[in-house]
N, C-alpha and C positions, 0 to 999 in steps of 0.2 A: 492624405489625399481625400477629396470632396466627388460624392456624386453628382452627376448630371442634375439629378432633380434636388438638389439641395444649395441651398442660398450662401454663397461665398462670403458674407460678411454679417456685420453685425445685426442691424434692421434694415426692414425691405418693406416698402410698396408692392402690389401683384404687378404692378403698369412697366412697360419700360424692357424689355429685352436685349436685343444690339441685336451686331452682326453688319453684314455689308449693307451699301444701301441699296435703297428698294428705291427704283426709280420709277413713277410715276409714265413717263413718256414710254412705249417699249424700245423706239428709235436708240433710246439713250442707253441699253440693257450693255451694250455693248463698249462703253464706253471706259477706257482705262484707267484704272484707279488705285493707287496707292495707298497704303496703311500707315497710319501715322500715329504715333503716339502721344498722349497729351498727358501733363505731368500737373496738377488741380489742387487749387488752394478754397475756401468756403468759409464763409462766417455761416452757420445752419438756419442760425437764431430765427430768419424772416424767411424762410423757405419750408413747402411742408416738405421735404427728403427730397433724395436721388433724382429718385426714378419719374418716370413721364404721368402726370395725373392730368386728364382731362380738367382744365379749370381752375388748377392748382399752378402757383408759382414756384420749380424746381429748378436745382442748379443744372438737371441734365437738358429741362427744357430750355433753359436760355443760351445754356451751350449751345444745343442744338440749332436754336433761331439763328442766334450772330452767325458762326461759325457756318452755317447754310448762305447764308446772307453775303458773305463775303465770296465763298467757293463758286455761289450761283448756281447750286445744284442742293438736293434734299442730301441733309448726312442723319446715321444714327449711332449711337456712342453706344461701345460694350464698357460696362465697367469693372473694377476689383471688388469694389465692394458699395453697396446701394445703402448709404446709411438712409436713419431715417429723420422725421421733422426736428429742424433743433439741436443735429449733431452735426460736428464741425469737421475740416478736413483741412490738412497739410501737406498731407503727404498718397494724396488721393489718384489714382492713376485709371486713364482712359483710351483705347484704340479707335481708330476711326476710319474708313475707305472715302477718299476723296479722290474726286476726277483727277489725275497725273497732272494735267494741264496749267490747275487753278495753283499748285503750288510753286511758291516763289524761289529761287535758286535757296535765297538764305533765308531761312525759317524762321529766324529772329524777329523779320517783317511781320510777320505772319502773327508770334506772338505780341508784338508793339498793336499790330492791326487792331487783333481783337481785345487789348488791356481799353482799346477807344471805345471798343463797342458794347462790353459787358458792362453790368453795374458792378459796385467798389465792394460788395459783398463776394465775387466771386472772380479767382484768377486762374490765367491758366500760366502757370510761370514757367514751363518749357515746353517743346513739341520739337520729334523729334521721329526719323523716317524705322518705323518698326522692321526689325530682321525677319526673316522669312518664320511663319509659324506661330508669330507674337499672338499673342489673346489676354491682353489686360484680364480678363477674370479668371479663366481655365491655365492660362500660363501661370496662374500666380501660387508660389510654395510657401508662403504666411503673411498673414497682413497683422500691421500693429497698430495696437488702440494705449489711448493715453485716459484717463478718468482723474480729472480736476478736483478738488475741494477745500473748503478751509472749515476750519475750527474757531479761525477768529468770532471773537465776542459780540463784534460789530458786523460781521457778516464776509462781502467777498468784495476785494477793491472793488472802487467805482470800474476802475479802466478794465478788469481783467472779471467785471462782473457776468458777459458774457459767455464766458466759457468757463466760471468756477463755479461752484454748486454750496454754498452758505449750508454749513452745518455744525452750527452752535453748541455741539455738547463733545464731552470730553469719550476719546476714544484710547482702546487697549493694542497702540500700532504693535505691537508684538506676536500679541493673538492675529491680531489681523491676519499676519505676514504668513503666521503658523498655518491659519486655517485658508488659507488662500495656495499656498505651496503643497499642499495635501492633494488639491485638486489637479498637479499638473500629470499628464501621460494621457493616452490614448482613453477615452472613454463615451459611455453615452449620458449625455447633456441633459438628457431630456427636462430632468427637474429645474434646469436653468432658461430654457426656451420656449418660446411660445407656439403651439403647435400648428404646422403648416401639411396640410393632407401631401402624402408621398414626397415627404422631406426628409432624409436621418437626421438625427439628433447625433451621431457619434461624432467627435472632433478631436485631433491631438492639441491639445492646450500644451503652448512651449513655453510660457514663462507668466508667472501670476503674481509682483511683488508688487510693496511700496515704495518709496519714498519721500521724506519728510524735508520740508523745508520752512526756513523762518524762523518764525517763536522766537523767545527772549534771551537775549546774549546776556551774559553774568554781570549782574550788576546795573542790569539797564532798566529795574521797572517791572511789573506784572507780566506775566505770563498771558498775552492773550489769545493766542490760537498759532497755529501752524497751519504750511499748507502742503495737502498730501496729494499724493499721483499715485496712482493705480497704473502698472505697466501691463498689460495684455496681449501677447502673443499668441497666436495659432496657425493652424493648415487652414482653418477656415471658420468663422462663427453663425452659426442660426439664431432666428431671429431673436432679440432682445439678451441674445446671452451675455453681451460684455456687461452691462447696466444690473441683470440679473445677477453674477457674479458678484459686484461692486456689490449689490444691496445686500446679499447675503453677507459677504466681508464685513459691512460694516454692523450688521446686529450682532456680529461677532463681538467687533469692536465694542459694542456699547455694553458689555455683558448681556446682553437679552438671549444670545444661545452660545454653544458651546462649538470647541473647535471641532468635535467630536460631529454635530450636529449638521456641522458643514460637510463632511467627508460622507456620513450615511447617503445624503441626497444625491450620489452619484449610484444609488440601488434603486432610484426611484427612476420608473418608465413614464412617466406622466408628469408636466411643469406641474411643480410644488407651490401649494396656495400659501405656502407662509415664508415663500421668497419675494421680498418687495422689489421693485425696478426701481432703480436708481433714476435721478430727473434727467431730461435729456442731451440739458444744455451741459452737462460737465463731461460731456463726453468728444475723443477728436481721433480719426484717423489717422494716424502719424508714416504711416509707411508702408507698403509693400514690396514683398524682396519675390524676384524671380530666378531663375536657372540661366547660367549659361545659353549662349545662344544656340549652341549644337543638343542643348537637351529639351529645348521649348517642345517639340513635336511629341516628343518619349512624355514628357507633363501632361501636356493635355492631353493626350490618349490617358494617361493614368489618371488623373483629374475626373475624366467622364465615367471612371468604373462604380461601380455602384456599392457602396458602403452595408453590409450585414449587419445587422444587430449584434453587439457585443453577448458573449455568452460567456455566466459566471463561470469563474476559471481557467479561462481561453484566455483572455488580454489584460 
């Protein structure tokens, strides 16, 4: 479980919060409004991130416009996870308070609506009326990240070049695998994260593997790359951890450190200067899993407690 003051996914903008909307007019304070859920797909690659940036083009501000746009009322979007400039999403989830009134019996409208009004980088492919208590980001008990790459000689298909990450030298998936599963259980991140004042760094990492696909069938010709995925699971990530991970896996991989080397860095209180971040374009949201409907209230109360420092011996 994540604290209140700590960032439920992977990278984050300061801009951008949620919650119900703030209506402008006070006549309007009173006006009844529904929660609804929004289920969000993103190409990242022309967007600087998530969250709301003065001046900046974000997937939350364009939600926000259309989506206002249509309702005829100001709305503002809580989300799961605020990735950042560059990182993509499939499986990306959003709640929202909208006037009762503005929505349509069938919902389906609603999303046909807005696939007319948004541009083709950014969908919202279900919406859908939240059960009492929902909160796209504090309801949420893990979100999954995916981390693209190839090996190929020639780099990253044309078609799939936006979200694979070209990486031309040959890697030890084994080690990888090794020093990546070392890291799963409860702990503090800190040497993986980028420091945010009155954030923790602790997080349960539930699943850190590879898988490899491609490369050359028997008989077919040269070896020229493979292409691997990095599966990332947790309670919750701060900022720049999943990329941070990935880049450590892969110095693994290349022999430049040891699997050994990877597992110390979970003794380290302070992000570690000799973990590189992975680029941003190979990285994509794949999902968020939530509780039961009768447990969403018991979540976010436990969601909002606030996380201790791990202490050697204890966890």
């Amino acid at each position: 479980m994540v604290s209140a003051s700590a960032e439920a996914n992977e990278p984050v903008a300061p801009h951008g919060g949620g919650g119900p909307v703030a209506f402008e007019n006070p006549s309007a304070a009173a006006v009844d409004t529904t929660r609804l859920r929004l289920d969000i797909a993103y190409d990242g690659t022309d967007f600087s991130g998530w969250a709301r940036q003065p001046g900046r083009r974000t997937v939350c501000g364009e939600i926000e416009e259309k989506l206002g746009a249509i309702v005829r009322a100001p709305v503002q979007l809580t989300v799961a996870g605020r990735t950042d400039a560059g990182v993509h999403a499939s499986g990306q989830v959003a709640h929202v308070d909208v006037p009762t009134a503005a929505i349509p019996d069938d919902l389906v409208r609603l999303v046909r609506r807005l696939a007319r009004f948004l541009p083709r980088d950014v969908r919202i492919t279900g919406i859908s009326v939240a059960p009492p208590h929902f909160d796209a980001r504090f309801s949420a008990i893990r979100r999954h990240y995916e981390y693209r790459l190839t090996t190929a000689v020639y780099g990253a298909d044309p078609l799939r070049a936006r979200d694979t990450v070209a990486w031309p030298k040959p890697v030890d998936v084994d080690a990888m695998r090794a020093a990546s599963t070392s890291l799963l259980g409860l702990h503090d991140f800190a040497a993986f994260c980028k420091r945010r004042d009155g954030a923790t760094t602790v997080r349960e990492l539930q699943r850190f593997d590879w898988t490899v696909s491609g490369g050359r069938a028997a008989g077919a010709g040269p070896d020229v790359g493979v292409i691997l995925t990095a599966h990332v699971s947790a309670d919750a990530f701060c900022w720049s951890m999943v990329r941070s991970l990935v880049g450590a896996a892969l110095a693994v991989g290349e022999g430049r450190r040891s699997v050994d080397w990877m597992t110390a860095l979970l003794d380290e209180r302070e992000r570690a200067a000799a973990v590189a971040v992975a680029p941003a374009h190979g990285l994509s949201l794949v999902g968020v899993d939530y509780p039961a409907d009768d447990d969403l209230a018991a979540r976010n109360a436990a969601t909002r407690e606030m996380r201790g420092p791990i202490r050697p011996g204890c966890c």
